[in-house]
C-alpha positions as CSV (number, residue, x, y, z in Angstrom):
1,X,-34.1,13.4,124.0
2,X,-34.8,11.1,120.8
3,X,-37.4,8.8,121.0
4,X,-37.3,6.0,118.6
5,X,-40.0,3.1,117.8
6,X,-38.7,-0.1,116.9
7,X,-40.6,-1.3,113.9
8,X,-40.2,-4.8,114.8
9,X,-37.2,-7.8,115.4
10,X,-36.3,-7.2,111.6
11,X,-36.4,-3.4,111.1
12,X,-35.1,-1.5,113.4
13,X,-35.6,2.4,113.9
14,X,-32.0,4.3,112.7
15,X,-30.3,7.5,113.4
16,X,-28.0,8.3,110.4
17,X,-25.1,11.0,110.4
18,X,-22.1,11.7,108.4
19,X,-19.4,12.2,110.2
20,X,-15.6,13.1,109.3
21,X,-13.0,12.5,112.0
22,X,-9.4,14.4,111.8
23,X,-6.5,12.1,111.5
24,X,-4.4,12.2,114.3
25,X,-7.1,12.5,116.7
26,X,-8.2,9.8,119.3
27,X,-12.1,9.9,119.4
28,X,-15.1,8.7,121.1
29,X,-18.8,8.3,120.7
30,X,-20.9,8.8,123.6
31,X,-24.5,8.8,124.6
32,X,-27.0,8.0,126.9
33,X,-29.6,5.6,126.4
34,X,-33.1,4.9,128.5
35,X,-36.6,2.7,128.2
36,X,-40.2,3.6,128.3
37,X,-40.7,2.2,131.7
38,X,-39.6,-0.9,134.5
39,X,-39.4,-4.0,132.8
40,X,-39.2,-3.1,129.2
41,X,-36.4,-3.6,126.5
42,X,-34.8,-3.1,123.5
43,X,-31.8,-4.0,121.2
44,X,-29.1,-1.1,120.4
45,X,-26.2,-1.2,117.4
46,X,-24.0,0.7,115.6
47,X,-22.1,0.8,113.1
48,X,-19.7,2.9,111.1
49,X,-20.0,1.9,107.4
50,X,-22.1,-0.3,107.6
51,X,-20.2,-2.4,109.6
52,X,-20.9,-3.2,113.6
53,X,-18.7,-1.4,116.3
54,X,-21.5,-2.5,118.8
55,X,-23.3,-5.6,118.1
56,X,-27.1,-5.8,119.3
57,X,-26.9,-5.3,123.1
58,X,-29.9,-5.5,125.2
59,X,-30.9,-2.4,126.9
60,X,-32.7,-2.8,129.9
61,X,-32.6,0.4,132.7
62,X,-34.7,-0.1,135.9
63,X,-36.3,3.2,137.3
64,X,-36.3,4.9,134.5
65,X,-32.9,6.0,134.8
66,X,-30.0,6.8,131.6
67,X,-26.8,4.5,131.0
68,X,-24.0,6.3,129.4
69,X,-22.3,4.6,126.3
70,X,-19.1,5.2,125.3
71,X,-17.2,4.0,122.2
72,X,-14.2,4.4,120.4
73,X,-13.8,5.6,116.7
74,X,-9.9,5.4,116.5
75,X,-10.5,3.0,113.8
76,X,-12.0,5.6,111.9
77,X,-9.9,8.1,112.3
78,X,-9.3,10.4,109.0
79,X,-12.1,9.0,107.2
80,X,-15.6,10.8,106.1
81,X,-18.4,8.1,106.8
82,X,-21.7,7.6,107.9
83,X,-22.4,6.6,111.7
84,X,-25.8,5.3,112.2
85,X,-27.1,4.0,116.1
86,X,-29.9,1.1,115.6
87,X,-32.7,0.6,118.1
88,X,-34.5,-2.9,117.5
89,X,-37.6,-4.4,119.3
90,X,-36.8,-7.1,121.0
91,X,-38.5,-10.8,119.8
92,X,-39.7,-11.4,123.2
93,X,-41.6,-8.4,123.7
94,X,-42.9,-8.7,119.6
95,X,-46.4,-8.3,120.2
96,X,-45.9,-4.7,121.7
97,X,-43.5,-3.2,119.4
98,X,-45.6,-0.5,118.9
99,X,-45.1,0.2,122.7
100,X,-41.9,-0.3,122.9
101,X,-39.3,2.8,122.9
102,X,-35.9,3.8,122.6
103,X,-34.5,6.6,124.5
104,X,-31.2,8.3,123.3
105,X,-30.3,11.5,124.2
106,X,-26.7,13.6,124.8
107,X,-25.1,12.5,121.5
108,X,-21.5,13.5,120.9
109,X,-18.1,12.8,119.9
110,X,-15.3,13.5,122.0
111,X,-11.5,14.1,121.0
112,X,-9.4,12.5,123.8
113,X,-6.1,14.0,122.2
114,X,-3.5,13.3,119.4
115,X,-2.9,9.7,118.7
């Protein structure tokens, strides 16, 4: 499990990997992401490049339990790049960032066969 501290609204915490997908393959990104406890949030992106496959979402998990994410990097396919998963604080919870955390955990890619 990774635990990540949002800085604040503007700066979020990263994860950063380079990643190199073979060409004719049809892959996925897939992960699990928690909170700290009932009632608390955060904001989760990613991107390939720079660039947003996932747009801020809010993540919000009553009892503690994980949510499964899955995405898909077909777009990406036969490139070398750099992947990187975002967890922001969320503005309405902005006095307590330093309480606020991201829970990620299970991080993989997945080929789901030849294109």
């Amino acid at each position: 499990v990774i635990q990540l501290n949002p800085i604040n609204d503007v700066l979020p915490a990263r994860m950063i990997a380079t990643v190199e997908i073979p060409k004719n393959f049809k892959p996925r990104l897939l992960f699990e992401i928690s909170t700290k406890d009932d009632g608390w949030d955060w904001l989760l992106s990613v991107k390939i490049k720079n660039v947003p496959i996932l747009q801020k979402t809010n993540v919000r998990i009553d009892k503690k339990d994980w949510e499964e994410v899955a995405l898909d990097l077909s777009a990406a396919a036969g490139q070398r790049f750099e992947l990187t998963i975002e967890a922001w604080g969320n503005q309405k919870n902005s006095k307590k960032f330093k309480d606020e955390l991201a829970y990620i955990r299970n991080i993989r890619l997945e080929w789901l066969g030849k294109k």
